[in-house]
C-alpha positions as CSV (number, residue, x, y, z in Angstrom):
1,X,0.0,0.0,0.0
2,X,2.9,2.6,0.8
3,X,4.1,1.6,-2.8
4,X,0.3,2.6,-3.9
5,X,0.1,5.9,-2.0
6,X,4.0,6.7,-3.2
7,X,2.7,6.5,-6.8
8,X,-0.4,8.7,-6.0
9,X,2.3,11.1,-4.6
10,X,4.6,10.8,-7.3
11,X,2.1,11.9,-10.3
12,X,0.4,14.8,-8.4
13,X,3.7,16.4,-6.9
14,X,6.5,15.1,-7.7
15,X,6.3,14.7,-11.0
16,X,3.2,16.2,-12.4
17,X,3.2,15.8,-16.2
18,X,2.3,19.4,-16.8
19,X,4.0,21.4,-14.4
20,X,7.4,18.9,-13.8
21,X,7.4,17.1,-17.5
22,X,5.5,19.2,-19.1
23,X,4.0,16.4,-21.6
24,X,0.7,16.2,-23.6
25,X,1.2,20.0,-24.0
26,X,-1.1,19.9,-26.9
27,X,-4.1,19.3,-25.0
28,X,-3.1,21.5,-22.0
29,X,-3.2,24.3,-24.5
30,X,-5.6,23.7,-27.0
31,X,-9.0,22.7,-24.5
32,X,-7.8,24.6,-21.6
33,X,-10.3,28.0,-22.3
34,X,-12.4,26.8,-19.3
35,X,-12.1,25.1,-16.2
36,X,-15.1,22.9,-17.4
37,X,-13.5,21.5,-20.5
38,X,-9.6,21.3,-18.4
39,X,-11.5,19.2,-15.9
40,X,-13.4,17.0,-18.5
41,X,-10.1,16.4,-20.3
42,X,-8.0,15.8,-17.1
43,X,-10.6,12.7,-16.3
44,X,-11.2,11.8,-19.6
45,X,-7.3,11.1,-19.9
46,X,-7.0,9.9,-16.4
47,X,-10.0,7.0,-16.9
48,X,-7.6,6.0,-20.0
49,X,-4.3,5.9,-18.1
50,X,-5.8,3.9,-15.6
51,X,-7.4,1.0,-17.5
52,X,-4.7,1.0,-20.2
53,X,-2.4,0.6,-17.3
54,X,-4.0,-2.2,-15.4
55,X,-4.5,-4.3,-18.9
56,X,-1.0,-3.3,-20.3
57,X,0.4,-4.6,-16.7
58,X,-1.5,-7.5,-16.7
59,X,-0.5,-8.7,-21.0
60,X,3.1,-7.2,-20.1
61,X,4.1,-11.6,-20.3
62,X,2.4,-12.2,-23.3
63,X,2.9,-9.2,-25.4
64,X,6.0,-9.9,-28.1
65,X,8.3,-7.2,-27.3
66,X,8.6,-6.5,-31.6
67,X,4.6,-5.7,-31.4
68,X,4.5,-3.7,-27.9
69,X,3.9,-0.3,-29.5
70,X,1.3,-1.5,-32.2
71,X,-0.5,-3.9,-29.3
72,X,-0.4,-0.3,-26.6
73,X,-1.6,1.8,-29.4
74,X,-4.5,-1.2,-30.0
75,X,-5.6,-1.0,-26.0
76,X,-5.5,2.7,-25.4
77,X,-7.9,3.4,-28.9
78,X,-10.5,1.0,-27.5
79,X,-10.6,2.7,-23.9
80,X,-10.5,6.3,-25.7
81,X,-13.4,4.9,-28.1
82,X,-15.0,3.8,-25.0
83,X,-14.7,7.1,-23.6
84,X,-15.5,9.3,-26.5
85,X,-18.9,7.3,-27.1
86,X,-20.1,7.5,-23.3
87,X,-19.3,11.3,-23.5
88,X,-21.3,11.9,-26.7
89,X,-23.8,9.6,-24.8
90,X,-24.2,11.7,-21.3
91,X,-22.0,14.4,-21.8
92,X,-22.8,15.8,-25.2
93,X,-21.6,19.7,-24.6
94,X,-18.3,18.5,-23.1
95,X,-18.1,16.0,-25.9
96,X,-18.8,19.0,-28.5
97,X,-16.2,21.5,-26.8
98,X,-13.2,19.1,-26.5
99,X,-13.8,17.7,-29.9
100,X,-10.7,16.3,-32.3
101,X,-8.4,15.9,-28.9
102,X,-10.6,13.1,-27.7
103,X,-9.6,10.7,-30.1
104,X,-6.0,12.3,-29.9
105,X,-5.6,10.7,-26.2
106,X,-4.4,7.7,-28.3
107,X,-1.2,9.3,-28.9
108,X,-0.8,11.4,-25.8
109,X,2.9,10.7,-24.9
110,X,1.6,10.5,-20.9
111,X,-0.1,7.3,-21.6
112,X,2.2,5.9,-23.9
113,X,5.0,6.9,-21.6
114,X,3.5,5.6,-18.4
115,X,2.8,2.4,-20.5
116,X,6.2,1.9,-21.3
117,X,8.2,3.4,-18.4
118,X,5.9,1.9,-16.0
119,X,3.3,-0.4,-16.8
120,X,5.2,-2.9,-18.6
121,X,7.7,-3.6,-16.1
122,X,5.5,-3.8,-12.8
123,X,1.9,-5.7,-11.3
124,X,-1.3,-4.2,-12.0
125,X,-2.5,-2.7,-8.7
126,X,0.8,-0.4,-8.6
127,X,0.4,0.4,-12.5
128,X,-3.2,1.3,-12.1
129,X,-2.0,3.7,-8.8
130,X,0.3,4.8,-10.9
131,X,-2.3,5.8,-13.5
132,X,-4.9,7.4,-11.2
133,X,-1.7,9.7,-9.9
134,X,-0.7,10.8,-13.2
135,X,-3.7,11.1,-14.4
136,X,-5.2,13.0,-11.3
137,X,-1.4,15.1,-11.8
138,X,-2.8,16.1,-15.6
139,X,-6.2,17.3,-14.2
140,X,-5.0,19.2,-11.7
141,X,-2.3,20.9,-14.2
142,X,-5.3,21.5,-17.2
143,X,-7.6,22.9,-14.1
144,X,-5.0,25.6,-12.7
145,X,-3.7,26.8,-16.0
146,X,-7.8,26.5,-17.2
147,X,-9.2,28.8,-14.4
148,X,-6.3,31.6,-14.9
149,X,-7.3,31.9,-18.5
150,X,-10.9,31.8,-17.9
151,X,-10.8,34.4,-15.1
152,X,-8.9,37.2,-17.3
153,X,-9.8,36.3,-20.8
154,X,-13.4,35.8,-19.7
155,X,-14.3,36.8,-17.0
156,X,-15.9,34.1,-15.2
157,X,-15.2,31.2,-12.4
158,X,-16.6,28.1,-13.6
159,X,-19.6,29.4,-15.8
160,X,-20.1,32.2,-13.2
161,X,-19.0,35.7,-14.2
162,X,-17.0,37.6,-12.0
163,X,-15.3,40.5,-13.9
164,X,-17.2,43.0,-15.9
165,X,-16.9,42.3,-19.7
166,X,-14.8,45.8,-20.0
167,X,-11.8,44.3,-17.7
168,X,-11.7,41.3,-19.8
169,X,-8.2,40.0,-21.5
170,X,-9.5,38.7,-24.2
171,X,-6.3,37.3,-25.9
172,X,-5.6,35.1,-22.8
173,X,-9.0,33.0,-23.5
174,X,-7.1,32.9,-27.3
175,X,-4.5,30.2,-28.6
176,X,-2.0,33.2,-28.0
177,X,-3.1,33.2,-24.2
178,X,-2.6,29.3,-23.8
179,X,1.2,29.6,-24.6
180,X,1.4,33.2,-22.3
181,X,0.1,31.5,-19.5
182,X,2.6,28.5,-19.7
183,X,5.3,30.9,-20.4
184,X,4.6,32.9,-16.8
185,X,4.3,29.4,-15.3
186,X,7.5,28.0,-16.9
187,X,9.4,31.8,-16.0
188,X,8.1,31.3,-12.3
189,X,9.0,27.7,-11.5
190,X,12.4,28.5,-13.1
191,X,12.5,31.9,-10.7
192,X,11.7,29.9,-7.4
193,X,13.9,26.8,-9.0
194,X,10.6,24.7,-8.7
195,X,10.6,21.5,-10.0
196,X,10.5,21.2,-14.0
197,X,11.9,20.2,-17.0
198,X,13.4,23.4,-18.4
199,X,15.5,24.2,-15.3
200,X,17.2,20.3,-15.4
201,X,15.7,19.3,-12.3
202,X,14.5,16.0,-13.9
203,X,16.5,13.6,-13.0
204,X,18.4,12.4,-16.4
205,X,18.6,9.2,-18.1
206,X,22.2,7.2,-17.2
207,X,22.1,5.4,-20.1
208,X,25.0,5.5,-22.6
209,X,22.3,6.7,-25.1
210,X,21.3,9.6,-22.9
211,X,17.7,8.4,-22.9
212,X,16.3,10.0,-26.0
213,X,13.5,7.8,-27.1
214,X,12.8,9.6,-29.7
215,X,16.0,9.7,-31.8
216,X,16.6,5.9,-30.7
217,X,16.3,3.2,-33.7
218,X,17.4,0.4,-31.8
219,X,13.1,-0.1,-30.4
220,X,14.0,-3.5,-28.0
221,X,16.3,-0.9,-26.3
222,X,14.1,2.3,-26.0
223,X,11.9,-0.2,-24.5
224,X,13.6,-1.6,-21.8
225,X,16.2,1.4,-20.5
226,X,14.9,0.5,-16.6
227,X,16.3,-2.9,-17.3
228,X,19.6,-1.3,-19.4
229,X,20.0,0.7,-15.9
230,X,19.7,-2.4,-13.4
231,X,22.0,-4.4,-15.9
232,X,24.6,-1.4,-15.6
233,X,24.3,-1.6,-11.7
234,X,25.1,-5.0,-11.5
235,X,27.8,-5.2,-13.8
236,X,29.1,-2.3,-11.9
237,X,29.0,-4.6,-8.7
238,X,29.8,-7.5,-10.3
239,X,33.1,-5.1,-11.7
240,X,33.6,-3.5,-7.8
241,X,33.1,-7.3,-6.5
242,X,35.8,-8.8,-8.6
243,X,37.9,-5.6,-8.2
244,X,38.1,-6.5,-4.6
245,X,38.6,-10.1,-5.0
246,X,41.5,-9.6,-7.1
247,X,43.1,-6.6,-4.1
248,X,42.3,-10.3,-1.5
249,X,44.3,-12.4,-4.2
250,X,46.9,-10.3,-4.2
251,X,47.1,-9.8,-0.3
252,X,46.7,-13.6,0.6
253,X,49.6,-14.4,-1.8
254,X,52.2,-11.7,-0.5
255,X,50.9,-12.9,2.9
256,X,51.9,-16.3,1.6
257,X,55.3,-15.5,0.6
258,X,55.8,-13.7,4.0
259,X,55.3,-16.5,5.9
260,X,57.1,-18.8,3.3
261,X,60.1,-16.6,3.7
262,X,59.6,-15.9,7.2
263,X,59.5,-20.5,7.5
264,X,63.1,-20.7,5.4
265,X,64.7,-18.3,8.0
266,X,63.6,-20.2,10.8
267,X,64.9,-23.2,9.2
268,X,68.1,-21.7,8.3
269,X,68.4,-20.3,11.8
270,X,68.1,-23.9,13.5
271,X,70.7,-25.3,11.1
């Protein structure tokens, strides 16, 4: 359970996909305009993460590693259908105002990189945990940066107008406002050295490659750098271990020759 609750933890605060990562930024800026549609993304995505987590998890043995991409890509489109259609069904104004980036969940890097950074390489209870943090992570991020814009672009607190229409900032409920708003965001965790990806405090890959999935051709290997990193380590300690094996070899045989010298001068002494 402390594993469960650390991965809650980890995807709200310690490494929130939109303020730490900063992934699925194409979402964060396109449907955040209201607090309304950033919440109904943020769950959408987060009721994806989860299952496609928990079923990734649970095929992780029986998926060929050569077809993992085209078999994740084949599980997260069913949930997202399954989502989209039981929006359309009960939420049909949400379903009309978030529009084309339902379907694009499929290819939200979250997802796919939870799936393979996570999913594939532990049970299902912790990669479903593991989904509802991230996921809960993303809402939270789409509902902050979704209530600034609709407060001074429009005015208004969750449908309710607060601000006059004269006092309104129009251009921050625009496309332009989206990246001004992640701009001040991005300025001000790098002021307070906040946690994020554009001041380096992610921790870095220690691979030989450097990590970059996305310039990688070699696919086995993008897929399994977790298990790249623990073979390191245990090389490493295999390397230290024999390292110190050799510095007792050594040791044990210049004790030996001591005590084989120090035997032949006793011997000569008693002749």
């Amino acid at each position: 359970m402390n594993k469960c609750i650390e991965r809650l933890y980890n995807g709200i605060i310690k490494e929130n996909p939109t303020f730490v990562l900063m992934l699925g930024m194409c979402p964060t800026l396109a449907v955040t305009t209201t607090a309304i549609n950033g919440i109904g993304m943020g769950l959408s995505t987060t009721a994806v993460l989860v299952f496609s987590n928990l079923i990734i998890s649970a095929l992780r043995k029986i998926i060929p590693d050569r077809v993992r991409i085209p078999a994740y890509i084949v599980i997260v489109a069913s949930l997202v259908t399954i989502v989209q259609l039981l929006l359309q069904a009960y939420v049909p104004s949400l379903y009309s105002a978030l529009g084309i980036y339902i379907p694009l969940i499929v290819v939200n890097c979250i997802i796919l990189g939870r799936a393979e950074a996570y999913a594939a390489k532990n049970g299902p209870i912790e990669s479903a945990f593991d989904g509802i943090g991230m996921g809960l992570g993303f809402t939270v991020g789409l509902t902050c940066i979704a209530i600034v814009r609709e407060l001074i672009g429009g005015g208004s607190f969750f449908g309710m107008e607060i601000i006059p229409e004269d006092f309104h900032v129009t251009i921050i409920g625009l496309a332009p406002g989206a990246f001004f708003v992640l701009a001040c965001l991005t300025a001000l965790q790098n002021k307070f050295k906040a946690p994020s990806a554009t001041n380096g405090s992610v921790p870095q890959s220690t691979l030989a490659c450097g990590g970059n999935c996305a310039a990688c051709s070699g696919s086995a290997c993008s897929s399994n750098h977790s298990v790249l990193e623990e073979k390191k380590a245990e090389e490493l300690k295999k390397a230290e271990e024999a390292k110190k094996a050799a510095a007792a070899a050594v040791l044990a045989k210049k004790q030996a020759a001591e005590a084989a010298k120090a035997a032949a001068e006793a011997e000569k002494k008693d002749e």
